[in-house]
N, C-alpha and C positions, 0 to 999 in steps of 0.2 A: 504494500500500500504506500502511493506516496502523499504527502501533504497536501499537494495540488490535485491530488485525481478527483473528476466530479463524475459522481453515479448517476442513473437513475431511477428518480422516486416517483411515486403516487404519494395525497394524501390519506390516511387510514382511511378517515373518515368518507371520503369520497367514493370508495370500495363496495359493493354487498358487502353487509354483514354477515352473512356465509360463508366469505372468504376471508374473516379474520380471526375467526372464533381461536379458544385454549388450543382447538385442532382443527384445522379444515381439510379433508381428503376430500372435492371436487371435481369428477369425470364433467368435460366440458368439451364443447366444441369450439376450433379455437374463432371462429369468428363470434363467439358469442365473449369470449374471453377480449380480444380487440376491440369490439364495440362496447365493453364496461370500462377497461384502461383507456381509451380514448375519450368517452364521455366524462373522465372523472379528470382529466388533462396528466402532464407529466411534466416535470422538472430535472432539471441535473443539480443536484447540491453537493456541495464537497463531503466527502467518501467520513473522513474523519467527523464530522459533525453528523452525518447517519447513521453511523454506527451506533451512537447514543441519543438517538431520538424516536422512541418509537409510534410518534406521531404521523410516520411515515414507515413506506415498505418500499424497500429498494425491491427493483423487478429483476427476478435471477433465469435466467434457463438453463434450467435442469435437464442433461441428456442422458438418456439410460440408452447405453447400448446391447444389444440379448442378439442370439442366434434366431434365425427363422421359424424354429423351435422351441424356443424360448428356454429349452434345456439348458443354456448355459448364458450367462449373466457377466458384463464384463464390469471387475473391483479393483480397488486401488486404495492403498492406505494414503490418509491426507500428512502429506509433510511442507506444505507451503507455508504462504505468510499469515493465513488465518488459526492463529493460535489456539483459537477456543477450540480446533477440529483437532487438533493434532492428534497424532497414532487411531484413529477414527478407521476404517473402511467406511468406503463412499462407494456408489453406483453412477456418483450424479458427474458428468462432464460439463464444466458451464461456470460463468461469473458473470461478475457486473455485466451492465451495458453502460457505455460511456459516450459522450460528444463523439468522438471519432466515429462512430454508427452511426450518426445523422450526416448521410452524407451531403445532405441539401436542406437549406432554411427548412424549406416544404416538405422534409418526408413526414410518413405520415408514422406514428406508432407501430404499425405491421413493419412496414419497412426497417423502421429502426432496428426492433426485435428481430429478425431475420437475419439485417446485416451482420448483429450483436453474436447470432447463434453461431453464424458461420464464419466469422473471426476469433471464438472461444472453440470450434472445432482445431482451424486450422494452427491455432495457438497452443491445443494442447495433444494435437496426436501429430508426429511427422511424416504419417501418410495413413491413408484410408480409402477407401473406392469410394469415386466420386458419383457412383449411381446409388448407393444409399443415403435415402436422403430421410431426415428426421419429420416424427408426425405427432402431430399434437395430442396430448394425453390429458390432461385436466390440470388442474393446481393442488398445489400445496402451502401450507401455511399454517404454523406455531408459534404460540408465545411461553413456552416452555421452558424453551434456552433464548440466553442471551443473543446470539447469533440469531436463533428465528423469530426473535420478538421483531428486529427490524428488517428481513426480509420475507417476499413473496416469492415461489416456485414456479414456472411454468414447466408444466414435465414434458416434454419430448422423449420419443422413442425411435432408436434407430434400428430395424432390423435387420439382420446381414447374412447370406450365407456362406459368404468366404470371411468367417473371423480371422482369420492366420495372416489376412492384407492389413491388420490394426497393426501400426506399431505406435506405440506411446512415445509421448514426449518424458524432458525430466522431472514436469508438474507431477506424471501421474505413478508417484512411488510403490513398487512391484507390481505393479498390472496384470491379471492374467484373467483366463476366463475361467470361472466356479461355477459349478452345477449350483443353477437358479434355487433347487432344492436345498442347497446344504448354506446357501447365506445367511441362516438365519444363524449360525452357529460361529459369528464372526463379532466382533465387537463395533457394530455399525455407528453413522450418526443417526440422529433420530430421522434429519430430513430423508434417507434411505429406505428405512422402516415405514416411513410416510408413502414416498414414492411407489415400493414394491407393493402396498396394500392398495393405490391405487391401480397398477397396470395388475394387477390380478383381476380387475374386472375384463380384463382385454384380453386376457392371454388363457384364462385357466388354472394358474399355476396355483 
């Protein structure tokens, strides 16, 4: 994180209430999701001042990668700059959005979010097939932890059937694919636990 990085926010308040409760796991389509972040507008405030205001929910996108099959789930223990995750397993691919994904005065919140998704892919895996492309899952969102008090989830799902083309960058500390089955036996963050209890409406699992 640096001093100067500006995120972006929603204000809480401006949100459904559905989507900010103690726990929200929301299956949603994403243009329903666009047209509630869009009507409620969006802002870039510095990164450090959002962190400790939960008057506001910084918009995160969450990418879970799984086989066509969903048999297998790709994890990665968190060793970056978000302290509070640290030695965590994560499912989730994905961070801020920031100015730099507004590529024009006018884009519109889709756009942002999109550009945001696929500068957070290309920033944290150094190659991946460019025909799977990620699909909207629903939201997530906790005021549980410190961390999810001031952020919001947008889950994406990328399915794939050549896992062995992922190669991770050095964000995503021991990477590998786990049988979707046995993650629960891993010392997850919650936003995870969150995430996999939603795509189990989508998958089965």
């Amino acid at each position: 994180m640096t001093d100067n990085e500006k995120v972006l926010c929603i204000k809480r308040q401006l949100l459904p209430k559905s989507w900010v409760r103690k726990k929200s796991i929301i299956p949603l389509e994403l243009d329903i999701f666009i047209k509630n972040c869009s009507m409620a507008g969006f802002e870039f405030i510095n990164r450090t001042s959002a962190e400790t205001t939960p008057s506001y929910k910084q918009i995160i996108p969450y990418i879970i990668l799984q086989t066509a099959d969903v048999q297998k789930t790709a994890v990665y223990n968190r060793q970056g700059s978000e302290q509070r995750l640290h030695d965590l397993w994560s499912v989730g691919i994905g961070g801020h959005i920031n100015p730099v994904d507004m590529k024009a005065q006018n884009y519109s919140f889709k756009q942002i979010l999109i550009a945001g998704i696929k500068r957070e892919l290309n920033e944290e895996l150094d190659q991946r097939p460019k025909e799977d492309q990620p699909g909207f899952i629903g939201l997530i969102s906790e005021d549980v932890t410190d961390v999810g008090n001031v952020h919001l989830g947008a889950v994406f799902r990328i399915l794939t059937t050549t896992p062995e083309k992922y190669l991770p960058g050095t964000e995503l500390f021991q990477f590998r694919w786990e049988k979707t089955k046995n993650i629960g036996k891993l010392n997850m963050e919650l936003w995870s636990e969150l995430a996999l209890e939603l795509i189990s409406g989508h998958s089965g699992i």
